[in-house]
C-alpha positions as CSV (number, residue, x, y, z in Angstrom):
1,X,0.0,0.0,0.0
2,X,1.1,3.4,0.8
3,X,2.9,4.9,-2.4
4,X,1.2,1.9,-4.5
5,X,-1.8,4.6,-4.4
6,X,0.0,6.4,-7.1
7,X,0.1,3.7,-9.5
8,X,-3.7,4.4,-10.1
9,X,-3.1,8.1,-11.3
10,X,-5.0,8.2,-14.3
11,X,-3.0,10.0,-17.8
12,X,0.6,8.9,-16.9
13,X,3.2,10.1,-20.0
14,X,5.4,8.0,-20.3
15,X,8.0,7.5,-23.3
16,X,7.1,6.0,-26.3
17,X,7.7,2.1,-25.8
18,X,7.2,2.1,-22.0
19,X,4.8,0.8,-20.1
20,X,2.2,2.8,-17.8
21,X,1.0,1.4,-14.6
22,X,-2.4,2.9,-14.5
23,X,-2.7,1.1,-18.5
24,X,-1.8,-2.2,-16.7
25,X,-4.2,-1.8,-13.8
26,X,-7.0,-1.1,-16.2
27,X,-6.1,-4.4,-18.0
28,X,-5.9,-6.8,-14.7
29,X,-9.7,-5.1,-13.5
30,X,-10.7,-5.8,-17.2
31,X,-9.7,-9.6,-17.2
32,X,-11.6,-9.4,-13.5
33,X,-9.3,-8.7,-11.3
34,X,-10.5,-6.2,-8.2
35,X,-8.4,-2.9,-7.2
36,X,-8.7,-1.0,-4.6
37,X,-7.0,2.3,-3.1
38,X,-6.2,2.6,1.0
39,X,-8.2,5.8,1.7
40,X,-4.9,6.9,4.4
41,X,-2.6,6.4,2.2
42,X,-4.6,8.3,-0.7
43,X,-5.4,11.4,2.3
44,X,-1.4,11.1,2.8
45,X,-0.3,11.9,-0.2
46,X,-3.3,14.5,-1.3
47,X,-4.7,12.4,-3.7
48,X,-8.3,12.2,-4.6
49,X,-11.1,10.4,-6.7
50,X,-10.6,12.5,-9.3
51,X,-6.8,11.9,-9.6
52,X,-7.4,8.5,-10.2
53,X,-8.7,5.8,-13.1
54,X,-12.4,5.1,-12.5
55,X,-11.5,1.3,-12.0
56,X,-9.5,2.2,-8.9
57,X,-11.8,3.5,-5.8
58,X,-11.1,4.3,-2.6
59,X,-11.2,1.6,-0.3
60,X,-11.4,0.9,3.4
61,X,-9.4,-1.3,5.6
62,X,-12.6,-3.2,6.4
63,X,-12.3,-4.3,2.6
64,X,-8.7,-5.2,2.7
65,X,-9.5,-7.4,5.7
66,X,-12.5,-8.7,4.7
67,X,-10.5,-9.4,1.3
68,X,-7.9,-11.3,3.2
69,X,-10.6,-13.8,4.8
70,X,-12.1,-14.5,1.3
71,X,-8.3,-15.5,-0.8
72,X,-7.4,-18.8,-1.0
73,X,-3.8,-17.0,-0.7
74,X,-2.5,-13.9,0.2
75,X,1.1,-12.4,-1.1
76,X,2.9,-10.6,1.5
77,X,6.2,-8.9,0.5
């Protein structure tokens, strides 16, 4: 979490031929994959709804824990 927010900023320029995370993010929730933002960590760095792609909302720590109880696995780095 915490800078991870910032991958979800929508209309990244990036140089031709490299990649842009908020692209990739659009692609995983596409093929169903769920995204979420930590609410503190967007507050932290002054980022809002409107700073980010649509598929990325502001989330809770109630989500992420309830989230946690429903994977078959969880990756912890």
């Amino acid at each position: 979490m915490g800078d991870a927010v910032t991958c979800a900023i929508a209309g990244q320029k990036t140089p031709n031929g490299y990649y842009t995370l908020d692209r990739m993010l659009k692609t995983f929730t596409r093929q169903g994959g769920q995204l979420a933002c930590c609410g503190t960590c967007l507050d932290a760095r002054g980022l809002g709804k409107e700073h980010l792609i649509d598929e990325a909302p502001r989330s809770t720590m109630d989500e992420l824990a309830a989230w946690t109880v429903e994977a078959d696995q969880v990756l912890v780095l």
